[in-house]
C-alpha positions in Angstrom: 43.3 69.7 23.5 43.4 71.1 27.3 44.0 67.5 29.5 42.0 67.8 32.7 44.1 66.6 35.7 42.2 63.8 38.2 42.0 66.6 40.7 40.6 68.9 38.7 37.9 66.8 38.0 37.4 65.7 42.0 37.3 69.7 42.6 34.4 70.4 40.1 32.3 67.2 42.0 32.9 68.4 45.1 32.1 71.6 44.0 28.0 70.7 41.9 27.5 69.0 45.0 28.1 71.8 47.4 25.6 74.2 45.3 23.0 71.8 45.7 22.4 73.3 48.7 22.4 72.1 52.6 21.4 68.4 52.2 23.9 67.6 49.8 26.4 69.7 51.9 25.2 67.7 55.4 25.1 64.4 53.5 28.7 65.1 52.0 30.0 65.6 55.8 28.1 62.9 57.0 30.6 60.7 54.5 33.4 62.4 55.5 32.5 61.1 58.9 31.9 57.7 58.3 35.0 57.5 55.9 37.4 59.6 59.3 35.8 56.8 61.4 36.0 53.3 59.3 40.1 55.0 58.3 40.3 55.7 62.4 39.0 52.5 63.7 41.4 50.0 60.9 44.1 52.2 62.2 43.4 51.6 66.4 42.0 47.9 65.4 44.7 44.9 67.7 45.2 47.2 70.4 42.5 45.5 72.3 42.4 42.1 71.8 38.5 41.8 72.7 37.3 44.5 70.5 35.9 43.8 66.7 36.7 46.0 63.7 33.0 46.9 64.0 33.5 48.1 67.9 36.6 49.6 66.8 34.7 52.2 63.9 32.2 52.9 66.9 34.8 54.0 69.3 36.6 56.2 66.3 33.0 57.4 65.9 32.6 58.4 69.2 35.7 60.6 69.6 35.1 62.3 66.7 31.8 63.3 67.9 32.2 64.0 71.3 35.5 65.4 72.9 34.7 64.1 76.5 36.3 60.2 75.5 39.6 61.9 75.3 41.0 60.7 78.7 39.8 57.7 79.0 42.2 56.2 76.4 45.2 53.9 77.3 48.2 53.2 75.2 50.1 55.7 72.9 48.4 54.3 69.2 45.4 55.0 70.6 46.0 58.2 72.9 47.5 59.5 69.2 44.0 58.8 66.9 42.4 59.5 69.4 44.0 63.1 70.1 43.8 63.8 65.9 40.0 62.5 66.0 39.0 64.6 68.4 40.7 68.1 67.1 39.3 66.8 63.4 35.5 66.4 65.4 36.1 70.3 66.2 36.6 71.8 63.1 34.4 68.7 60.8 31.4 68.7 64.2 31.1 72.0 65.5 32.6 74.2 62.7 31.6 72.7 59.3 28.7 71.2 60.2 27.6 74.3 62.3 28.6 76.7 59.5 26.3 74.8 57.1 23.3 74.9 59.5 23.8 78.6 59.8 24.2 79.7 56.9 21.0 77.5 55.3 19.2 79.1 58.2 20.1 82.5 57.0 19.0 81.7 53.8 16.0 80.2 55.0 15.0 83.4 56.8 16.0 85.1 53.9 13.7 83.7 51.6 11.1 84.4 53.9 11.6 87.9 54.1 12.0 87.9 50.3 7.9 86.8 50.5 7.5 83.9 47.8 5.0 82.2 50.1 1.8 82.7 48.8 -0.4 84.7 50.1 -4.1 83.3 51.5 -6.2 86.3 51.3 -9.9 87.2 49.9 -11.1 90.5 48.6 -7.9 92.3 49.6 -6.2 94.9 47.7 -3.1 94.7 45.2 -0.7 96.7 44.4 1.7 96.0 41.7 5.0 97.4 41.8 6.9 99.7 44.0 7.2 103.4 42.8 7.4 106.7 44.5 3.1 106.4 44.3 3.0 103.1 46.3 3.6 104.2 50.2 0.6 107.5 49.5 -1.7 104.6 47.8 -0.9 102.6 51.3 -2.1 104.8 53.2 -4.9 106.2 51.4 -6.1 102.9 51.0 -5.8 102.3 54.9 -7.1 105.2 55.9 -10.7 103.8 54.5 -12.7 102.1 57.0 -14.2 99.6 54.9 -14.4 98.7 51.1 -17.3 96.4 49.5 -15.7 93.2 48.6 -16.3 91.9 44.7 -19.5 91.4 44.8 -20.9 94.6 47.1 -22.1 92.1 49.3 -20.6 94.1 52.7 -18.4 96.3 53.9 -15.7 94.7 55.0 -13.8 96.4 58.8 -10.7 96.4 58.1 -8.6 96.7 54.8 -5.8 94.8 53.8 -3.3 95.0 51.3 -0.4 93.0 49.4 2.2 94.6 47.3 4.6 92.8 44.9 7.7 94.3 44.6 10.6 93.4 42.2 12.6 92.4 45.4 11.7 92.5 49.1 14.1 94.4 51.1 15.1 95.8 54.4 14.7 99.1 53.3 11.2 98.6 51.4 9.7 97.8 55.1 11.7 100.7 56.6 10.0 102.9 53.9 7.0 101.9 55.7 7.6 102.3 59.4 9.0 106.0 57.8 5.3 106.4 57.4 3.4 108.3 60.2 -0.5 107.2 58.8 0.5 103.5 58.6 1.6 102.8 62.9 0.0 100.2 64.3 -1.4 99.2 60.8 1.7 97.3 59.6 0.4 94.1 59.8 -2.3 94.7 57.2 0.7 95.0 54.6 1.9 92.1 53.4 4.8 92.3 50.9 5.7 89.3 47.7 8.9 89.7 45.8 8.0 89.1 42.3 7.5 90.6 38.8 4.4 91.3 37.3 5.3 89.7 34.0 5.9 86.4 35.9 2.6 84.2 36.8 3.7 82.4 39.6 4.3 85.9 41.3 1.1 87.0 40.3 -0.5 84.0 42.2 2.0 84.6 45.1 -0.6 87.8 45.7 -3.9 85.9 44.8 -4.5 88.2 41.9 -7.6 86.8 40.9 -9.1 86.5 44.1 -8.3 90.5 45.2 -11.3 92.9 45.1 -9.1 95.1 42.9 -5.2 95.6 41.5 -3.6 98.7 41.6 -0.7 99.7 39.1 1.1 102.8 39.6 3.3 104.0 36.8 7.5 104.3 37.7 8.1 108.4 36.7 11.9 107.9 37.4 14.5 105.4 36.3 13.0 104.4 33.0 14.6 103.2 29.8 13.0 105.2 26.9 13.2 102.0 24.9 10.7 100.4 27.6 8.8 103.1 29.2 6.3 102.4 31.6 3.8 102.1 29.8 4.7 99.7 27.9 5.7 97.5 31.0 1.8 98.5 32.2 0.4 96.9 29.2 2.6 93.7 29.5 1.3 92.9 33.0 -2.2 93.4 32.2 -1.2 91.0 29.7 0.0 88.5 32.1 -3.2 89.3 34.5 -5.4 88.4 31.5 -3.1 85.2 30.7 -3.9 84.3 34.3 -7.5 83.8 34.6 -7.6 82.4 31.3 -5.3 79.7 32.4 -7.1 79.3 35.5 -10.6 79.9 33.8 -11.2 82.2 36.7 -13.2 85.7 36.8 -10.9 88.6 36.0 -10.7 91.4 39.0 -11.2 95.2 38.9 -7.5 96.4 38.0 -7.1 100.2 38.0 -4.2 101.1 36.4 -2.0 104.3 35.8 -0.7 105.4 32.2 1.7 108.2 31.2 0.1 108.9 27.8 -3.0 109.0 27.1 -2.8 107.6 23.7 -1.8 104.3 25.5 -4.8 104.3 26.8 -6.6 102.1 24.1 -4.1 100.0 24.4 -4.3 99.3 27.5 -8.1 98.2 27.2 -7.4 95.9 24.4 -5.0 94.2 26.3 -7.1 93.6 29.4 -10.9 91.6 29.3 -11.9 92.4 32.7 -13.4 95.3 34.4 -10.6 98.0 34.1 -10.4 101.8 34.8 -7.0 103.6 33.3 -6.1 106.9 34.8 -3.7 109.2 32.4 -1.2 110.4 35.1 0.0 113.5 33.3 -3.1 114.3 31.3 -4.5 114.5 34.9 -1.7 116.7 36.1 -1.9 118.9 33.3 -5.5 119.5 33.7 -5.4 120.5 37.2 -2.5 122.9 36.8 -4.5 124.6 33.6 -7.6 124.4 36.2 -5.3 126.2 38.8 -4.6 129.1 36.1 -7.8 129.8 35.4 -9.4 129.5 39.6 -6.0 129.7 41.7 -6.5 128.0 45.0 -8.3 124.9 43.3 -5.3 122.9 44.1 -6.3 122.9 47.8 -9.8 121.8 46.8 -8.6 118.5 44.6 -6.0 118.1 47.2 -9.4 118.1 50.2 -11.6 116.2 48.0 -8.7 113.3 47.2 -7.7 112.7 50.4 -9.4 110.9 53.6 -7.2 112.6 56.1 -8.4 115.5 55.8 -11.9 115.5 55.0 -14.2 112.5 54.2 -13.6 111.4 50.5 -15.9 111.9 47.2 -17.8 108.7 48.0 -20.1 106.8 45.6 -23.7 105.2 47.6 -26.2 103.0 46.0 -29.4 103.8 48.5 -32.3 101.4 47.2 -34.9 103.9 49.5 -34.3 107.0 47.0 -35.2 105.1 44.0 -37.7 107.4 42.6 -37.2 110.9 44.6 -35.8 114.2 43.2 -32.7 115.9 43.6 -34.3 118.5 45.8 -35.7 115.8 48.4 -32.6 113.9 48.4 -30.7 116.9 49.3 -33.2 117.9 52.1 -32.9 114.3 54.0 -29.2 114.9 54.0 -28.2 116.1 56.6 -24.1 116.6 57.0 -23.5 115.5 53.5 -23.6 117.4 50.2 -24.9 115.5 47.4 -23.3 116.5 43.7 -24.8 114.1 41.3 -25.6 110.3 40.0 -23.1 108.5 38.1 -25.5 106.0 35.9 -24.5 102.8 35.0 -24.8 102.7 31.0 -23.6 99.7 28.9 -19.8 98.9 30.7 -19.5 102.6 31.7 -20.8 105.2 34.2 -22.1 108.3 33.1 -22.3 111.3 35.7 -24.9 113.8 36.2 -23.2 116.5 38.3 -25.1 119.6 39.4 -28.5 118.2 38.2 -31.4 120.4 38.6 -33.5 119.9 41.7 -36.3 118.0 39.7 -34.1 115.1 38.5 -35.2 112.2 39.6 -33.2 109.2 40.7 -34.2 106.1 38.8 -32.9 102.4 39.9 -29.8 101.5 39.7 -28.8 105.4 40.2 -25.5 106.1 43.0 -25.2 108.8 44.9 -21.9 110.8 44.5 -21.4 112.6 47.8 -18.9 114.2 49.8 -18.9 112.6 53.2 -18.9 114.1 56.7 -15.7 115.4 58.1 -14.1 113.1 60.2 -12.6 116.0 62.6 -15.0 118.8 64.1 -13.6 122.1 62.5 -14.6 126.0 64.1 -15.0 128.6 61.8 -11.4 129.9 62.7 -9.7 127.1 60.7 -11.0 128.6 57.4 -8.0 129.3 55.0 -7.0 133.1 53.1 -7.1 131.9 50.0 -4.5 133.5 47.3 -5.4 137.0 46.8 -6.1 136.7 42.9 -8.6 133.8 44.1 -10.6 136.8 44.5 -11.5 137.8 41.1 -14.0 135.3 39.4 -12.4 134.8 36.4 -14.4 131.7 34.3 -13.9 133.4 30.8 -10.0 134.5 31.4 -7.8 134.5 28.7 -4.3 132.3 28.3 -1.8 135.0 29.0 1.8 134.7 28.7 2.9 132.1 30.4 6.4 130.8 31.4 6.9 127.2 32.1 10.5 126.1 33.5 11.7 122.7 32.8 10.4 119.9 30.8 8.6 116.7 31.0 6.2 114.2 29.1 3.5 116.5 30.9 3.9 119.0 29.1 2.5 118.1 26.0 -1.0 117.7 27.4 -0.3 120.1 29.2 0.0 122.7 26.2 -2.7 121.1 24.7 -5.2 122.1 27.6 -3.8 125.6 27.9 -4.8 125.9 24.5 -8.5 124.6 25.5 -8.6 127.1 28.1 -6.9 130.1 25.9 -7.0 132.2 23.0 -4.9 133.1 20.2 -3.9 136.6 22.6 -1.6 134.5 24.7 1.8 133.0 24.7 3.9 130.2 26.6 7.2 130.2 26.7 9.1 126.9 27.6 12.9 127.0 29.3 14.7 123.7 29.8 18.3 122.3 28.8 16.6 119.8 26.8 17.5 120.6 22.8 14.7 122.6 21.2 15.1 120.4 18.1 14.2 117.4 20.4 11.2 119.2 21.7 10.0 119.7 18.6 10.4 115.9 17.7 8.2 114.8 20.9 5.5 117.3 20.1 5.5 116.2 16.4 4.9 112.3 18.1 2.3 113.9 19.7 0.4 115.5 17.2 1.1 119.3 18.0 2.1 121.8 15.6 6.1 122.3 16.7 5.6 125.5 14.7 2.7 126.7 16.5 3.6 130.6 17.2 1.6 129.9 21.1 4.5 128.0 21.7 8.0 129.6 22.1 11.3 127.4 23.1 14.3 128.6 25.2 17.4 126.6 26.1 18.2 127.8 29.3 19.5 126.4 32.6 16.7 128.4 35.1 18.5 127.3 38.0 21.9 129.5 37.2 20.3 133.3 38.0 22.3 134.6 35.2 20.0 133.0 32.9 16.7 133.3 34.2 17.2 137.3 34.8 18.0 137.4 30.8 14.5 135.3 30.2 12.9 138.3 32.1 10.4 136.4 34.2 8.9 139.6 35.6 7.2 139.9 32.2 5.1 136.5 32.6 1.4 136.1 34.2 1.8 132.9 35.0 5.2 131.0 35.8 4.7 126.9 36.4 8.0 125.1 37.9 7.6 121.1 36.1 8.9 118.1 37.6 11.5 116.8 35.3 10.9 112.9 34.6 14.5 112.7 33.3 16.4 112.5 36.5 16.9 109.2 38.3 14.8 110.6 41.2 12.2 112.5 42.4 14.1 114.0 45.1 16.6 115.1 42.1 13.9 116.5 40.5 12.8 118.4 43.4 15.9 119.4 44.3 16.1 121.5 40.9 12.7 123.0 41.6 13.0 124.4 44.8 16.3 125.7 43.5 14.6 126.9 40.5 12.2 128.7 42.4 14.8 130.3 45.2 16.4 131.7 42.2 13.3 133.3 40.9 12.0 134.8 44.3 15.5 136.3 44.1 15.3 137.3 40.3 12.1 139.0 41.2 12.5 140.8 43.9 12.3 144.2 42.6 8.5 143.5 40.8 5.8 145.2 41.6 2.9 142.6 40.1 4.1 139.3 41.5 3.0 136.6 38.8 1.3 133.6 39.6 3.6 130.9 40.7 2.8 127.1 40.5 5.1 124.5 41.7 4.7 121.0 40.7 6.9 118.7 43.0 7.6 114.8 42.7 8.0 114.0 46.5 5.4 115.4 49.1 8.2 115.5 52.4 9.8 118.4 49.9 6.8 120.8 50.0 7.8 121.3 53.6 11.3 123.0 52.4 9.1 125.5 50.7 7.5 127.0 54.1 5.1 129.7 53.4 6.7 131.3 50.4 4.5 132.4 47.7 3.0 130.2 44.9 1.0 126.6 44.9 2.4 123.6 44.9 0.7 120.7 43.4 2.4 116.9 44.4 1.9 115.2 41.4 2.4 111.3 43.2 0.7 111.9 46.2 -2.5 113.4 43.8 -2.1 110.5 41.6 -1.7 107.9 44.6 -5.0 109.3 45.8 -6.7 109.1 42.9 -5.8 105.5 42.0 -7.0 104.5 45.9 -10.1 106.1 45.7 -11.3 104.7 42.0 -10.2 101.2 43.8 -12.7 102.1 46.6 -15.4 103.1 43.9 -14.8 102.4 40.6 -17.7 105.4 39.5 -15.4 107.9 40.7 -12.9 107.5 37.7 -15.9 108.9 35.4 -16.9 111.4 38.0 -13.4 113.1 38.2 -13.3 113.0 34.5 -16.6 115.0 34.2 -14.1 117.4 37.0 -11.1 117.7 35.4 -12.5 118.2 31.9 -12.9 121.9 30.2 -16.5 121.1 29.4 -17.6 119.0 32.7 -18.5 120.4 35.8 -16.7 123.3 37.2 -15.4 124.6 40.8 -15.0 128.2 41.4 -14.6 130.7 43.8 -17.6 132.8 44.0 -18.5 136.4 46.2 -21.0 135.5 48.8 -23.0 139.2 47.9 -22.9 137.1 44.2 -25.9 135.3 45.7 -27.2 137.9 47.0 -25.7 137.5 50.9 -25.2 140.1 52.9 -23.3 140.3 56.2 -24.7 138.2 59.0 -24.6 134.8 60.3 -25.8 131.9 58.4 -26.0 128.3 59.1 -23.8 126.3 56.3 -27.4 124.8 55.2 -28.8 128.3 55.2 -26.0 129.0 52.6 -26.4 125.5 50.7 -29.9 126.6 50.3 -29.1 129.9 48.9 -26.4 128.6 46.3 -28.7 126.1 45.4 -31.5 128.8 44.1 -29.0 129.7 41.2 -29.0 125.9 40.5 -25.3 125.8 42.0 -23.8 123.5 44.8 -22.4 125.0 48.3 -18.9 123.3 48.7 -17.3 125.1 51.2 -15.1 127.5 52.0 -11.2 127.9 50.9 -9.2 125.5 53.5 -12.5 124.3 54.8 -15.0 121.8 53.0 -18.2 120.5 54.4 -18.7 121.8 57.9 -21.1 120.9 59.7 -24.3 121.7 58.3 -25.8 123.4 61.6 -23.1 125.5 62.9 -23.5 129.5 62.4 -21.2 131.0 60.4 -20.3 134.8 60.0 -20.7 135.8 56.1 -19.2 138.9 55.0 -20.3 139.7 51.3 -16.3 139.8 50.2 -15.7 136.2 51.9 -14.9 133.3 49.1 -17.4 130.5 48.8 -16.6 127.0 47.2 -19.3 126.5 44.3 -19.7 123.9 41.5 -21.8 124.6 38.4 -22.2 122.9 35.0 
């Protein structure tokens, strides 16, 4: 057996009683003190006959803790302790001592910065977790100018926010101030280090007492063994352990899914009011959309986000109760109205594109799009892609080449098939193993054998091997995010390398196919200039959607009914399709004129809702933004 040596044992006290922390690391110099002084004053006690031992421990005391006594010592005993007590004060006084009270400030200011105080806020906002969505749901959120707390009882002036984040760093609130939208609104952010699984973090934010929770999926960096998802489901869990243990109402939480078939799931785990979005069914029914209309992406983009026009808004207005469609629509006045959403059981169901005889009964909401918050001229309008030009609501799937692979595109071949026919074919190129492709389609439930579907293993960023896939031959060619990489500037970088090598590769083609460029990271679009194709940014789409069904929880229904094969539709129509010739025309003048074919007047390409007064010149070839049913 190993014998422990007396000092080995002394070290390890010392030592527990040094991690205690600063008090136990004060109160062990403070004994060090007493013990230099009582050693100090036995040793200098005789050399004054009129001084006690006691008198003697205060003098040692006093040049140990203050260097000015040294010259008024007499005597060479004394002159000597008193020399070594005042070089031991130096380093024991003003270096230990000063190190300690440093360094546990330090920490102290670190734990601060971490943000484990709790937060004391009411009807706030909460997001949970810090992905690549979280900065775009920041600012979409801030760029509201109000929210209804809870209840709907007001709207409240300015919006404020807390995020928990797995650890509060430097760089988290650099991130931030990175952000242009969110100067001089910094101080409505409030950060809290903490995981979601944990319920003293969850109380650091005030879960229960937010108006709603927020919880955007992490695309990159994921263990397959414990996909996001799954981590989702666990911290609505814990959110549902909360206000049970605090026997407390449960808040709105909108939260974000990768697959769809997790979203059951979800809604078992969690009591309270919850809306789930399925990022990349979402994403994969806006790009089949964009096939079918190119130029919608734009149009989602507008309606989704606040900056650039007002947002799809939701409106309860007690005074319509009882009116029709068409008198609504004529009180309006710089707004366009697109439906009800009506509350049914713990759902909403919308009625977009109602005929002008609906009538509104009581506890119907207006969905609107709101005024512009910019004046616009007619000049700002937007060319919109020159195939945007043929109406094309009963086209075809085609062939279709997709380049790269990720979770999306399972739904994603699932809604090309709801918008094809059996004419068609897509071809998927990737360096991901076909047999593993297969496997993940299987899990699914797609037909890995299905003869729409055709599998290439191919680098498409090497030239060599996207000239031998012949891309020239393809309709369609959509670049995908990969999810695989540790980032999403990785996974841009291989797009927009991807798609330099294609613009290369197809140089020589007379019919340019349509290119569509999903990208992770929206500062990246920038690097693509004004080179062909659309781009679609999958987080700063998703962000907005998850901010604006936090706003108004009917909108979650409404953009179902808008993303869906079978719900409302947006197209680009002819104006001389409604019978308009060339001329000028107020925008109500054409509202009024759409509206005779039971359609609704969105806008035009680039521009949605101008003002409803200003004159317009109409030529019959000129695009106009309708939705129909």
């Amino acid at each position: 057996m190993f014998r422990l040596r007396p000092i080995d044992r002394f070290k390890f006290f010392v030592e527990r009683q040094f991690v205690k922390g600063a008090h136990y690391q004060l109160l062990a110099m403070a004994l060090v003190l007493v013990t230099i002084s009582v050693v100090a004053g036995a040793l200098v006690l005789g050399t004054d006959a009129e001084e006690s031992y006691g008198e003697a421990i205060w003098w040692a005391f006093l040049r140990l803790s203050d260097p000015g006594y040294l010259g008024e010592d007499e005597g060479f005993r004394r002159r000597l302790v008193s020399t070594i007590l005042t070089m031991s004060g130096y380093v024991i006084v003003l270096g230990t001592v000063v190190a300690i009270l440093t360094r546990w400030l330090i920490t102290f200011m670190r734990q601060l910065e971490r943000g484990l105080t709790p937060v004391v806020m009411r009807d706030h906002f909460v997001i949970v977790g810090w992905t690549n969505r979280t900065v775009p749901i920041i600012a979409e959120l801030l760029a509201q100018t109000g929210h209804r707390d809870r209840l709907g009882c007001f709207w409240r002036k300015k919006t404020r926010l807390a995020v928990l984040a797995e650890d509060v760093t430097p760089e988290l609130s650099h991130e931030l101030r990175l952000e242009p939208s969110l100067r001089g609104r910094r101080r409505d952010i409030v950060l809290r280090s903490g995981t979601a699984l944990n319920i003293q973090a969850l109380q650091r934010v005030a879960s229960l007492n937010a108006a709603a929770l927020i919880l955007p999926t992490q695309v990159f960096d994921i263990q397959e063994s414990i996909t996001s998802d799954i981590q989702t489901v666990k911290t609505l869990l814990s959110l549902d352990g909360l206000a049970e243990q605090f026997e407390d109402t449960l808040p709105l939480v909108v939260a974000e899914v990768q697959d769809v078939r997790k979203v059951p799931v979800a809604r078992r785990a969690y009591r309270g009011p919850l809306e789930v979005v399925a990022g990349d069914t979402v994403i994969s029914r806006l790009i089949a959309h964009s096939l079918r209309q190119p130029g919608l992406t734009r149009v989602y983009h507008e309606l989704l986000t606040s900056s650039s026009v007002g947002p799809l808004q939701i409106r309860s207005n007690q005074e319509m109760i009882g009116l029709t469609i068409g008198e609504v629509e004529h009180a309006l006045e710089d707004e366009i109205l697109l439906g009800v959403v009506r509350p049914e059981a713990d759902r909403f169901v919308p009625h977009l594109v109602p005929s002008p005889d609906f009538r509104i009964a009581g506890e119907d909401r207006l969905v609107l799009i709101a005024t512009r918050k910019s004046g616009a001229n007619n000049e700002e309008r937007l060319t919109p892609p020159k195939r945007a030009a043929q109406r094309l609501p009963d086209r075809e799937l085609r062939n279709i080449l997709v380049l790269g692979w990720s979770e999306k595109l399972l739904p994603l071949l699932n809604e090309l098939k709801k918008h094809g026919s059996d004419d068609g074919q897509i071809t998927v190129v990737s360096t991901v193993p076909v047999a593993e492709r297969q496997r993940r389609i299987v899990d699914y439930g797609l037909d890995p054998e299905d003869r729409l579907c055709r599998h290439i293993e191919a680098d498409f960023t090497i030239r060599r091997q996207l000239r031998a896939i012949t891309p020239g031959d393809y309709d369609d060619i959509i670049f995908l995010s990969s999810d695989r990489l540790d980032s999403g500037g990785e996974a841009d970088a291989r797009t927009i390398v991807g798609y330099l090598s294609l613009q290369e590769t197809l140089g020589g083609v007379e019919a340019m196919p349509q290119i569509l460029i999903e990208l992770a990271d929206a500062r990246n679009k920038e690097l693509l200039g004004d080179r062909p194709g659309e781009v679609i940014v999958s987080s700063l789409l998703l962000s907005n959607l998850l901010a604006q069904i936090a706003v108004h929880r009917e909108l979650k229904d409404v953009l179902d009914d808008l993303f869906a094969v079978e719900g409302a539709m947006i197209d680009f129509r002819p104006a001389h399709s409604f019978g308009l010739e060339r001329g000028e025309y107020t925008f109500r003048q054409l509202s009024e004129r759409v509206r005779e074919q039971n359609e609704i007047l969105l806008g035009f390409p680039g521009y949605l809702n101008p003002p409803g007064h200003q004159s317009l010149s109409v030529d019959p070839a000129d695009k106009l933004i309708v939705m129909s049913n």
